[in-house]
N, C-alpha and C positions, 0 to 999 in steps of 0.2 A: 504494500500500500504506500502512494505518495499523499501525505497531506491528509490521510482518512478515503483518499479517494484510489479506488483499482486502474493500476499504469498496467497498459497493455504497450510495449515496442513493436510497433507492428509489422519492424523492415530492421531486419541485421544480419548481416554475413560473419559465418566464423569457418570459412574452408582451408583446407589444407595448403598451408601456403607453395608448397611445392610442385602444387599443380597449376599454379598461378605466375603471368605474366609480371615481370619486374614491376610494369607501372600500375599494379596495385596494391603490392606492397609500398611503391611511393606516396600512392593515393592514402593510405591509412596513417602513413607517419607524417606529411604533412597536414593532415584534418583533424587526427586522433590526439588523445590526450599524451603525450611527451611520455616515452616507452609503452606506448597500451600492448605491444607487441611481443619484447618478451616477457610482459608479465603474464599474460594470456597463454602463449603459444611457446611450446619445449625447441629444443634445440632440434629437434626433426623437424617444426614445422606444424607441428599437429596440436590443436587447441587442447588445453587441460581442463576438462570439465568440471574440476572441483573450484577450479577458479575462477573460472566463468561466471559457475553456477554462485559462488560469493559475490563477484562484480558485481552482477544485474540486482543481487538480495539489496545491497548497499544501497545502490541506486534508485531501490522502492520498485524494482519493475516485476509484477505477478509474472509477467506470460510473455516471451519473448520469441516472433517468430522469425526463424532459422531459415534464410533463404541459399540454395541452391542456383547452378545456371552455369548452359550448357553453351560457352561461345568463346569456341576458340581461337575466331578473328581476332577480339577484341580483349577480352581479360583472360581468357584461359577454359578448363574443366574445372568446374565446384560440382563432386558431385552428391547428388540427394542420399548415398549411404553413406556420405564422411560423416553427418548428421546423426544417425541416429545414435553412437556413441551419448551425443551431448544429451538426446531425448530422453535415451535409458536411464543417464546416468540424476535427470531431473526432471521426470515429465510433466511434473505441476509443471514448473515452469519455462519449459522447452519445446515451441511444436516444431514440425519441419515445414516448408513450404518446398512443394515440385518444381518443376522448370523443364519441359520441354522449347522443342528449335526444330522447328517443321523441316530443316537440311539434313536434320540429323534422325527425328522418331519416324518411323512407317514402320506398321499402320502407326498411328496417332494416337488414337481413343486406345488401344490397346496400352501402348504405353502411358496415358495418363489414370488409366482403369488401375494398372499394376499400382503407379506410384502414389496416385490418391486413396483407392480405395482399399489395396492391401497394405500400405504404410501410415493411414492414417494422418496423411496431409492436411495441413487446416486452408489451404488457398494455392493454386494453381498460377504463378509467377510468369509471365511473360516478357522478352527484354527484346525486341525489334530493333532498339536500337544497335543493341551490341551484336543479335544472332545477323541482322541483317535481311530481316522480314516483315512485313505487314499485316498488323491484324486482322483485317478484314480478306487476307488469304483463305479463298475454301478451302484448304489444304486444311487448316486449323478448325473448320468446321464441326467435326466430327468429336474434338475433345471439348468446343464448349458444349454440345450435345452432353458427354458424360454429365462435365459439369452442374450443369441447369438439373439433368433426370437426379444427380447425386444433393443438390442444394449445398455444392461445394464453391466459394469464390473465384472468379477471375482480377487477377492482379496487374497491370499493366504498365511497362516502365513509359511514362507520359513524360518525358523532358531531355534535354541535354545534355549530355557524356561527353565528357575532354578524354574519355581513354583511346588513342588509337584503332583506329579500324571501327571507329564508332561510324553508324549510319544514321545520322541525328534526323536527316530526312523523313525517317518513320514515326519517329516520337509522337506528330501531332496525333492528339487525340481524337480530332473529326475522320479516323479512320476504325474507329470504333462506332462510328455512327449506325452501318448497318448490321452489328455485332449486337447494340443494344435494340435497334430494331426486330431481329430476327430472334433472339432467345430474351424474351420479355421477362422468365423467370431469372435470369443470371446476373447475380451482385457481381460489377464492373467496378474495381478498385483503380485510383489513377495515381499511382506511385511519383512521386515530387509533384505532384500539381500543377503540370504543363510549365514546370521548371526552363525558361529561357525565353520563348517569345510565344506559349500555349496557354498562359496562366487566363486568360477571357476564355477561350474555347472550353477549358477543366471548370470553371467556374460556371460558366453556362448551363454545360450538359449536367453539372451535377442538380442541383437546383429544380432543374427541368424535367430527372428522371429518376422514380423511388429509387434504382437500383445501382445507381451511379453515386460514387465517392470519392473523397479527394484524401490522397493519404500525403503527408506533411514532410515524407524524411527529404533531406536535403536541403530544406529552407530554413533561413534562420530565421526564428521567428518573430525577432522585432519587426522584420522587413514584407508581413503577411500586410498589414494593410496596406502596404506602397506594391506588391503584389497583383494585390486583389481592389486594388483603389475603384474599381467601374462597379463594383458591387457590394451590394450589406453586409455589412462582414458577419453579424448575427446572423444573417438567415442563411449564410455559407456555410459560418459553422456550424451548423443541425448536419453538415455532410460530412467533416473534417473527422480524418481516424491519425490518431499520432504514431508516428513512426520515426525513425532516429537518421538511417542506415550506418547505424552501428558498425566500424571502428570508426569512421570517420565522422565523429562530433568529440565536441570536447567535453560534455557531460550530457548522459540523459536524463536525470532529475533536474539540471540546469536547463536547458530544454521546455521540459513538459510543464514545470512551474513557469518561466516565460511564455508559453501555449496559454495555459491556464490564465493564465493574470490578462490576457487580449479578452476572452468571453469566459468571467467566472460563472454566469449562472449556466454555460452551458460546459465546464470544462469537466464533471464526469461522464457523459458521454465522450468527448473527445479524446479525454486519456483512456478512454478504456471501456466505455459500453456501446460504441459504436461499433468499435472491432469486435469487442463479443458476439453480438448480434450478428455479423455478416458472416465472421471466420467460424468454417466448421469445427465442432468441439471445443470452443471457447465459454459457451452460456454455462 
């Protein structure tokens, strides 16, 4: 608990750093807090889950989800079983999130079938930017299908990436337009919040459609109403789920009390009962 109130993280990476391109291990050391990495991560490379599992306690965070992602233009292999060590080793408060890459899964649904439904994934992660694909790809069709029949979230990286081999062209979120058209049951998460020059488009469609959400990691959040300046910021945040993307902040109790203090009467849902509600296995 932060403040009496339940912190949900709704976006953090803890992959094997060995499997990962240099620049993001750069990415963590100049965003993260001054050594978060070998305090975290043994001299293999591989996260030590007792200490994690203390970080996050510190930090007040219940439920911290574990993202995975498959793209090795851009940052490398994280893959969805480095994960479940940390789950095991703390499932109150450890979910995983999937990650398929339409280059890489055929069939689709089948691989998203395995990873969500026999692993017990709480949300379904997509990164276009960095796999180098389009959401509204039929290719993809078939796993928001699972998704919607399973009442399991779709997560979508909505912004900007300075990593290499990034395909920032895709980010815009008006390509999920016929995504939330077409499966009316499926919660559409938008990861940074149209982070770059999408923040109107993210702020629109959320607003506009129950199942459409604006998830927060990446911004810092003094800078949400200069943002989000064309619109309420109250009535945006009835959409806002907090997320960090943990290593790269410098606190997430600093953070989510800054969130909080923009719309208190609305800041336990934002830290944490937003994402309950949408992410499976969180309520």
């Amino acid at each position: 608990m932060l403040d009496g109130m339940r912190l949900v993280d709704a976006h953090v990476h803890v992959p094997l750093l060995g499997t990962l391109k240099r620049a993001w291990v750069t990415w963590a050391e100049d965003f993260g807090v001054d050594g978060i990495l070998p305090e975290v991560w043994d001299s293999d490379g591989r996260p030590r889950p007792d200490r994690l599992a203390e970080l996050f306690a510190a930090q007040g965070v219940d439920t911290a989800l574990l993202f995975c992602e498959y793209s090795p233009k851009a940052t490398g292999m994280q893959e969805f079983e480095d994960l479940l060590p940390l789950v095991d080793h703390d499932p109150a408060r450890f979910r995983p999130v999937a990650n398929v890459n339409p280059h890489l899964d055929f069939p689709i649904a089948a691989e998203v079938r395995r990873r969500q439904l026999g692993l017990a994934a709480a949300a379904l992660k997509l990164h276009p930017v960095h796999g180098g694909f389009r959401c509204d790809d039929a290719a993809l069709y078939p796993a928001y299908h699972v998704l919607e029949e399973s009442g399991v979230p779709l997560v979508v990286h909505c912004g900007t990436s300075s990593f290499p081999g990034s395909s920032n062209e895709y980010a815009d979120p008006a390509f999920l337009i016929p995504v939330i058209r077409d499966f009316p049951g499926l919660d559409v998460v938008l990861a940074h919040g149209g982070r770059g020059w999408w923040y109107d488009a993210a702020a629109f469609l959320a607003p506009a459609h129950d199942t459409v959400w604006i998830e927060l990691s990446g911004l810092p959040p003094k800078r949400l109403p200069e943002y989000y300046r064309n619109f309420d910021l109250a009535r945006l945040a009835k959409r806002w789920i907090f997320g960090t993307d943990w290593p790269g902040v410098p606190g997430t109790a600093a953070n989510a009390r800054a969130v909080a203090a923009l719309v208190p009467d609305l800041a336990a849902d934002v830290l944490g009962g937003n994402a309950a509600r949408v992410h499976a296995g969180l309520r």
